[in-house]
N, C-alpha and C positions, 0 to 999 in steps of 0.2 A: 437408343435411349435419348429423350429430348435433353437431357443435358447437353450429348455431343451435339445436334440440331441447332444447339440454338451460340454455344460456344463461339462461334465464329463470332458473333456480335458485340462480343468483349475484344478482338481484334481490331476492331474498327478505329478509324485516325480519328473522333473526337472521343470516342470511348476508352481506348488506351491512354492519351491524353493526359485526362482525366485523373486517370488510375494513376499512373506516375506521379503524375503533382500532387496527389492527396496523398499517396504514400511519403512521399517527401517531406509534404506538410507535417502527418502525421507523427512520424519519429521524432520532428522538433518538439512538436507542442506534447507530445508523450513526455520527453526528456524534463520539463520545464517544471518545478514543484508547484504543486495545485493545479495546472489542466492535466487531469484524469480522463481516460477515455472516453467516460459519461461527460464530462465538461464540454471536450473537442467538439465531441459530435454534435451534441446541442449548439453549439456556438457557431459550426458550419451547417444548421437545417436552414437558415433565411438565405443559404448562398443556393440552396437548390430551389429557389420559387420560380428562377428564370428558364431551368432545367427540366428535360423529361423526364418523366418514373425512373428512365433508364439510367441515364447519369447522372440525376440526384440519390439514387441509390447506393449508385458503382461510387460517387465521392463520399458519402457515410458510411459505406463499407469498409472501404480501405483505410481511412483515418483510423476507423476503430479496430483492423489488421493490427496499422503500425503503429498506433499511440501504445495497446499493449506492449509491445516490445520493446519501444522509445522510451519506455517508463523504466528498463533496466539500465539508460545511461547515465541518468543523475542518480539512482542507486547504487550502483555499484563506483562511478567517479567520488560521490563526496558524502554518501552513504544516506541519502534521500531520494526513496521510491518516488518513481512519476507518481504512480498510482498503486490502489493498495494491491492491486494481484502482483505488484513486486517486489511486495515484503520478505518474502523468503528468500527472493535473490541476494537481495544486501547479507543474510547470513552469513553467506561465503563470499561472496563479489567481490562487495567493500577490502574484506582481508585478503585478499589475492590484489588489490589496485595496489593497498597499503603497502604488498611486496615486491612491487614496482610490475607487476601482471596486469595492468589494469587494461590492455588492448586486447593480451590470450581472454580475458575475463568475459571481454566485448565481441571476442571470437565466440566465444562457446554457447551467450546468450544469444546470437544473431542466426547460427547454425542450429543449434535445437528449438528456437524459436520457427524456423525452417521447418524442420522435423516434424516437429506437433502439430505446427499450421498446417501442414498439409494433409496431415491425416485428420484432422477435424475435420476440415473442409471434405471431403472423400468419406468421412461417417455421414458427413449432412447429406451428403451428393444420393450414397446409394441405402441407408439404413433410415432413414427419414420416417415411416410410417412405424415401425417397433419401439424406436426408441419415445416417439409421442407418446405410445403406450405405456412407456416405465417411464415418464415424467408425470402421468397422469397417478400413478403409486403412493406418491409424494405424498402426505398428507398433514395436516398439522404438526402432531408427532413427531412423525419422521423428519418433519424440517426443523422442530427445535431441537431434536437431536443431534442432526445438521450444522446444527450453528454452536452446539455445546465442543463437538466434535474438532471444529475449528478453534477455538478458543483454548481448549487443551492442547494441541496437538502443539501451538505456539507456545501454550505457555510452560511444554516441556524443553520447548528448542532456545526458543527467544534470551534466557536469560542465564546467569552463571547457577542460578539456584531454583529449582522445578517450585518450592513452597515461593518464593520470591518471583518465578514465572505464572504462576497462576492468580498469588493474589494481584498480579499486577493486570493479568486477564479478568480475573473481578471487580476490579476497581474501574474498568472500563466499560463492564457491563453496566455496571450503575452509573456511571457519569451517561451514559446513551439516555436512562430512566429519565434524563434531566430535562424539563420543559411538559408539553402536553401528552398526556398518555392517548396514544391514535387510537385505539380501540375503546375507552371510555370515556373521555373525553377529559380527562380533570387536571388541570397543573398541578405540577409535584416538583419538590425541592429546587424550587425559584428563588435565589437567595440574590437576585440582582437582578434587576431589568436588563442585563445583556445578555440574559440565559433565557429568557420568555418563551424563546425559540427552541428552544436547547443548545446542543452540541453538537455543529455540521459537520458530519464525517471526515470530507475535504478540511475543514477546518485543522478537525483533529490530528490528521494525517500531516500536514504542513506543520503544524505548531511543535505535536510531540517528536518530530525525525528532523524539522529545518532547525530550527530554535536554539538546540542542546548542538548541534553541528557548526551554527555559528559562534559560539561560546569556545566550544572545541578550536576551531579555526583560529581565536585569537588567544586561546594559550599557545597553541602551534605554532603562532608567527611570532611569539616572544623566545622559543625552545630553536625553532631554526633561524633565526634575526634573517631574515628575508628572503630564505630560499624558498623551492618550489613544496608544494605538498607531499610529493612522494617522488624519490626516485621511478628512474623509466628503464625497462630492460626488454630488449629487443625478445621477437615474439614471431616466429615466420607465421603469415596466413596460412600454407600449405600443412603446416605440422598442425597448427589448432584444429587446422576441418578432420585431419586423418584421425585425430586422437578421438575427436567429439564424435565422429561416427563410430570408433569404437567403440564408446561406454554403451552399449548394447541395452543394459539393465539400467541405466539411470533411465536414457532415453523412450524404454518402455515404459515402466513406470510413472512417466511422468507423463507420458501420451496418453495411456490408460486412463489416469487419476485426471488429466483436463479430459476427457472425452466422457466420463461419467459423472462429472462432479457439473460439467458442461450442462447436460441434459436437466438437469434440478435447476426448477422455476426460483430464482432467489439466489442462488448459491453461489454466486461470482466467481473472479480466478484465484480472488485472496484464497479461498479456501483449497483451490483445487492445487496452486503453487506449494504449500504449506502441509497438504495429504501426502504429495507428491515426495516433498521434499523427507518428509517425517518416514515414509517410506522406505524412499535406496536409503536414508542413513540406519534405519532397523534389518536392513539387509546387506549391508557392507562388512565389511571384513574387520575395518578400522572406521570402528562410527566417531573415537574420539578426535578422528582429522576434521569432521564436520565443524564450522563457526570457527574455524581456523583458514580459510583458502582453500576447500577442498572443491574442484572442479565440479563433478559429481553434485554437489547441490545446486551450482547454476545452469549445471545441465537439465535435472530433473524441475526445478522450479520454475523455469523458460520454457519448453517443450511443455509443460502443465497450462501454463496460463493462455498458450497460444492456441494450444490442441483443445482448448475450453470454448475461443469461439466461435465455431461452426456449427459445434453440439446446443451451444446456449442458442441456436438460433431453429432448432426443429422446435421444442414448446412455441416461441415466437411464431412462426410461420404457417404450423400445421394450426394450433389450438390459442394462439393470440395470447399467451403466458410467456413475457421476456423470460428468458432465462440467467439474466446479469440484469444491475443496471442499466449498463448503455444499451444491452435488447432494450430495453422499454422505450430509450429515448429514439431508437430506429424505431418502434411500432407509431410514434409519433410521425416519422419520415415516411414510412407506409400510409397510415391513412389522410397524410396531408396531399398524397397525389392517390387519392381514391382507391387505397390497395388493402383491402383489408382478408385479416390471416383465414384462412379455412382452405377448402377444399380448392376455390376459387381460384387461388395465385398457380395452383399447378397445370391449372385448365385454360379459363381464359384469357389469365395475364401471364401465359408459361413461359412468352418469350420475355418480358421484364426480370418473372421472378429466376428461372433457370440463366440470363446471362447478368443478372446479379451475384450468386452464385457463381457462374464461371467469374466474374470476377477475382472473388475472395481468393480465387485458387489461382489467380497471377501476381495476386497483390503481397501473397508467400512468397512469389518469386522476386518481385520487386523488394520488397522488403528485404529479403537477406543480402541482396547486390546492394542497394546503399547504405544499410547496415553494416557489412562487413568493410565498403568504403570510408565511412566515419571513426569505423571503432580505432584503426590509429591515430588518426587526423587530429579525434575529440580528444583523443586520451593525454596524448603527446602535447595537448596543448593546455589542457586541464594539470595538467602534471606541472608545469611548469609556472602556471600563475600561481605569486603569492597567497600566505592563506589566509592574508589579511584584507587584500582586492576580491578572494571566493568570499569573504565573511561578509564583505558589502554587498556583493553581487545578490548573496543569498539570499540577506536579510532586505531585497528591495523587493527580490521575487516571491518573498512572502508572502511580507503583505498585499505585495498587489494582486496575489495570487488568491489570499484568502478575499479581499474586499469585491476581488471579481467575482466571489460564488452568488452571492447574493445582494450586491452592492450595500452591505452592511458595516460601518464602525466598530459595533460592536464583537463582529466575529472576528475583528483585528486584534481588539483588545483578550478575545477569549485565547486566539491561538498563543501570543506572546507570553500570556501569563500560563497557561498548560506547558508551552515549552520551556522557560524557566523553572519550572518546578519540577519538570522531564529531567534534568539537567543535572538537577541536585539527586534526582532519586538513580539517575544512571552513577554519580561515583557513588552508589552505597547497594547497586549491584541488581538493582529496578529495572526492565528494561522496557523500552518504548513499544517493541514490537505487541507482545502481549495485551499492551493497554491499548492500543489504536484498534487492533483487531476486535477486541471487546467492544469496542464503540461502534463499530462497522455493525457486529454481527449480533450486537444487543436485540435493538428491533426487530430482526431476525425471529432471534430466540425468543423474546416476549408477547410477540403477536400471537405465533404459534402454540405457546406456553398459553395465551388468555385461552385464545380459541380452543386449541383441546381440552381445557376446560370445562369448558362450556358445553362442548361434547359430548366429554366423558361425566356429566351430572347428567345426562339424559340417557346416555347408554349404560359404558358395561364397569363406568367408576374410571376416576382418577389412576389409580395403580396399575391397573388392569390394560389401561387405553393406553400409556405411556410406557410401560413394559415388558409389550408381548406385540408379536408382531416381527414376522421373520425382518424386514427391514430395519426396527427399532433394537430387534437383539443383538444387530452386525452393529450397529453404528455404539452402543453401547460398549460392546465388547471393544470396539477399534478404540473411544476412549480409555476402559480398563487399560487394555494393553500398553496405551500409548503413556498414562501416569505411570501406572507400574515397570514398563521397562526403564522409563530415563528414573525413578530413581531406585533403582538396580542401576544403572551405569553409573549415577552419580556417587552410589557409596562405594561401586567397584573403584573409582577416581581418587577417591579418598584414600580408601585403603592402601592406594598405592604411593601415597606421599608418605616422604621420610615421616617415620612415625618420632624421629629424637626431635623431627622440628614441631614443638608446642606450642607456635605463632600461628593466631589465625589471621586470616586477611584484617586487616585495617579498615574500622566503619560497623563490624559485624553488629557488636553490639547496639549501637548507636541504630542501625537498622533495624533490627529486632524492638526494640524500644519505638520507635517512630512508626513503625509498622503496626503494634500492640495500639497503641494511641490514634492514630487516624480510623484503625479500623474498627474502635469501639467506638469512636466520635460518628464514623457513617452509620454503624449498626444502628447508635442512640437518635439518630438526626432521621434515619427511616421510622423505627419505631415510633418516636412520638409526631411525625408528618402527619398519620394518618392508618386507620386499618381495614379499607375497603376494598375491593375487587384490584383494582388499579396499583395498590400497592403488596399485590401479594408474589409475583415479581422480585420487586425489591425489597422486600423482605427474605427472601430464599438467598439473594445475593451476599444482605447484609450477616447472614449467619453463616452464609459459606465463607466472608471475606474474616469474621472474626475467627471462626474457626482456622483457615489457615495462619493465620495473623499470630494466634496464640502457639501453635506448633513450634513457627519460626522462634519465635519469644522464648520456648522450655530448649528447643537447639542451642539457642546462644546462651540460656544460663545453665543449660552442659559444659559449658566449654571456657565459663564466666574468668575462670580464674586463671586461664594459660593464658592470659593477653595484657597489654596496658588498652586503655581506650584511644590513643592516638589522638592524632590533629587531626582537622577539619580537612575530608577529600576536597574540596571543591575550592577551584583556585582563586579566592575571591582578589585578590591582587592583581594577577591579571584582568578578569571579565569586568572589574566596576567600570573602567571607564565606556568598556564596548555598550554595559547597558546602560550607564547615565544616559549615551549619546541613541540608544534606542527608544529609551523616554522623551527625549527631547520630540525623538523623528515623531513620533505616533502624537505627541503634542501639536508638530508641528503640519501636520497633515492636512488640519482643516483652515489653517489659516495662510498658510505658502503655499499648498495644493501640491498634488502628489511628484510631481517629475522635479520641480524645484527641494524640494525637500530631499527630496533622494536623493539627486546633485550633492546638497551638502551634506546628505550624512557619508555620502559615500567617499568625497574629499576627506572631511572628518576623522571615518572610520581607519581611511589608509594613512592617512596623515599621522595621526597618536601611537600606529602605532609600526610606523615605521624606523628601522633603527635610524638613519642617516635622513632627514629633514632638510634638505637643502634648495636651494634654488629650483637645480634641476630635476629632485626628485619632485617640488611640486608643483610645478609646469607637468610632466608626465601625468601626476595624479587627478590634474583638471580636465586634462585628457582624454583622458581611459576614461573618467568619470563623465565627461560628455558628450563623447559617444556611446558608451554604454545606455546613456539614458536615454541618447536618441535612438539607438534601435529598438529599445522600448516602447518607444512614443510611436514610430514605423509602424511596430508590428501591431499592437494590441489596439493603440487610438485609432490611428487609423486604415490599418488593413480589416482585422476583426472588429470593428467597432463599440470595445468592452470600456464598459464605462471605470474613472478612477475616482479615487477619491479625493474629497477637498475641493477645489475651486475651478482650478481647470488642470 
């Protein structure tokens, strides 16, 4: 076979190289909030202009190996996905670090990330021509299926409550609706010039998971007056590989669900982590360990997203259809050195495109070797920084992180206010996951929704096109299932709590209320927008979100009278001063420019609220605080050449 033929050339001393140092790179800028896979690789296609087909390839290959996987270290450390196909890992991760597990966590993500990599890569290698064929199946339909698919699946897991998990996946459908409709052209619920554009996914992703994490961080450094984030508990390498190759069934499953979810034009690894994950816990023994530290989910959620990019890369290749985001931004890297997808790459560019390819299948290998080197290294050291120096940290790689998507003000201002408001709705049991993923897989869902449409008026009818159709009756049914079983689990959950205790959680109410109220204000604010093609979309969404909305609202005045309403969850004691001095920074932005401003908020931040203020604790804090900001200025000004914000 011309794979093995041409394999050798991925051995070669500037072509390994390569591969190493991009894999390296890779995991960093995975690990960092807001470079996303699709970010990295874009940000490195001007470093291959000086580069052949061959090693301009092999370096956007491998970044996009190991940014995937990179993306499970700041999720599962301080419970913010690199990227979104790592949202399902924080499910479990985060609460295995929490229990001082945070290296085995790191273990299991780097090893099934192995796993899956390598059999993706090995579906690309030898099933390449069949599976073009079931990518080609795909049809509008079936992709808004797709995307509905996703959306439940999370908003069964995502949150304490499946009605509270969903509307919180609806509310994120319609915050995507925000800005210009791509298919019709017409703006819709533009209530500020810093939404014109809409809601950048990246955006969303940094705002709703960094935000509320840094708010978190500085109640935590008032609850442990200056200790580390989480205890650390010794974790041998040897025991976490033996164990993670045992889970036999997660590890399937999760290879399975990235290698099929892989092959769909569109469908990213968000969804195929979250299938995956949704999966082994509907087939586990003890589903209720899941969102508690159970192994088992970062197994299957890792081995999904990894074993996703191989598969995403036959539609690319064979029929010029990325199969992810960052496919497309490689079909950019393809034809900017004259490679364009068809039959072509297998023939007369076979030794570019087959030792591209062998690449990706050492760049697995590379990948779990410094992977597994970091995961104590990070962990052990992340463990032990204050959580008020992470809450600076954070909150600098936020922003810089949002202003780098699009060198935008605006999308600074959008993320801090989503993630503030993320904040309040997580203590009253709202979760983030549900609502980011809706804004991912909105557009998704709506393109596909117009266009079958439009379709189905010419063909065989709306009902008809959207409900019949052996692909649309699985994906359908996988939804049923997936509502209907979590809540069967959730009232089996109940039922098992002391029935003498007639306390319900603290907030209930007040939630149900807040919920009732937002979600007739978006239902009323679509409704009188507008009622043409464009909004009919959002309108499906606005009656799904009131409808759930009221459910919740008749749950809690079931139960109206076994409770007092309680204080206010959200610690505003602590967080006022972290966000007076957040205001200031984003004030401060455009007129002290980005790295000076971060300087002091980051002095600032650890300063207020450090228990002991002394001398020498802030001499250390000016410290930390500039060199932090100079490897910043290193790596992004001037290594990657990404532009900041404000003046210089």
């Amino acid at each position: 076979m011309e794979f093995f033929t041409y394999f050798s050339e991925v051995l070669s001393v500037s072509n390994l190289t390569i591969l190493i140092l991009a894999t390296g790179a890779g995991l960093v800028l995975g690990a960092l909030p807001g470079l996303s896979p699709t970010m990295a690789v874009a940000l490195l296609i001007p470093f291959t202009f000086q580069m052949d087909a061959t090693g301009g390839l092999i370096l956007l290959g491998a970044v996009y190996t190991a940014t995937v996987a990179g993306g499970a270290i700041s999720g599962i450390l301080v419970n913010i996905p690199g990227a979104p196909a790592n949202i399902a890992t924080i499910l479990d991760g985060h609460p295995m670090a929490k229990q001082g597990r945070a290296a085995e966590a790191l273990h299991y993500c780097f090893v099934s990330s192995f796993v899956g990599g390598i059999i993706g890569v090995v579906v690309l290698i030898f099933f390449t021509p069949p599976l073009a064929e079931l990518a080609l199946k795909f049809g509008p339909s079936e992709m808004f299926w797709m995307a509905i698919v996703g959306v439940t699946v999370i908003g069964t897991l995502g949150s304490s409550s499946v009605l509270k998990g969903l509307l919180s996946g609806a509310l994120g459908l319609w915050v995507s609706t925000i800005g210009i409709s791509p298919i019709f052209g017409e703006s819709r619920f533009v209530f500020s010039d810093h939404v014109t554009g809409g809601v950048h996914i990246v955006v969303a992703l940094i705002g709703l998971f960094a935000v509320p994490q840094v708010y978190q961080l500085l109640v935590t450094s008032r609850e442990q007056a200056g200790g580390g984030l989480f205890h650390m508990e010794h974790s041998p390498l040897w025991k976490s590989i033996t164990y993670n190759l045992t889970r036999v069934k997660a590890l399937t499953m999760g290879t399975i669900s990235g290698v099929v979810v892989g092959i769909i034009p569109g469908a990213g690894g968000q969804i195929a982590g979250l299938v995956a994950y949704d999966q082994v816990r509907k087939f586990s023994k003890e589903p209720e360990a899941f969102g508690k530290g159970c192994p088992d989910g970062v197994i299957a959620a890792e081995s999904a997203n990894n074993a996703m990019v191989g598969p995403s890369l036959v539609p690319l290749l064979t029929l010029g259809i990325p199969g992810s985001p960052t496919a497309a931004v490689l079909l950019g890297g393809l034809l900017i050195n004259g490679l364009f997808p068809g039959p072509d790459l297998f023939t007369i560019h076979a030794k570019v495109t087959w030792t591209f390819i062998g690449s990706l299948l050492m760049a697995q290998v590379f990948m779990v070797i410094f992977g597994l080197a970091l995961s104590r290294s990070s962990s052990r050291w992340i463990m032990q920084v204050p959580p008020h120096y992470m809450a600076a940290a954070v909150t600098i790689l936020a922003v810089f992180g949002t202003y780098s998507i699009q060198n935008s003000f605006s999308d600074v201002l959008v993320m801090a206010v989503l993630g503030s408001l993320m904040y309040v709705l997580n203590k009253y049991g709202f979760s983030a996951a549900p609502m980011v993923l809706g804004i991912i897989l909105g557009p998704v869902a709506e393109d596909n929704f117009s266009m079958g449409n439009m379709i189905a008026e010419v063909s065989v009818g709306t009902w008809a096109y959207f409900f019949s159709g052996p692909i649309n009756l699985v994906l359908i049914t996988v939804c049923a299932v997936s509502i209907g079983y979590s809540i069967w689990t959730e009232i089996k959950q109940r039922r098992n709590v002391d029935k003498a205790d007639k306390t319900a959680k603290p907030g209930k109410r007040v939630a149900a209320l807040g919920a009732i109220i937002v979600s007739g204000a978006v239902f009323a604010y679509i409704w009188l927008a507008g009622d043409g093609e464009a909004y009919a979309f959002p309108r499906l969404i606005g009656i799904m979100m009131l409808a759930l909305a009221s459910v919740l609202f008749v749950e809690a005045v079931r139960t109206w009278g076994r409770k007092k309403l309680g204080a206010s969850l959200v610690e505003w004691t602590e967080i006022w001063p972290g966000l007076a001095m957040l205001l200031i920074y984003l004030v401060g932005l455009n007129y002290l420019g980005f790295y000076l401003s971060s300087l002091l908020l980051f002095i600032g931040i650890t300063g207020v609220y450090s228990v002991n203020l002394d001398q020498k604790t802030l001499v250390r804090i000016g410290g930390v605080a500039a060199i932090f900001v100079a490897i910043i200025y290193a790596l992004f000004n001037q290594a990657l050449l990404v532009t900041t914000p404000g003046i210089w």
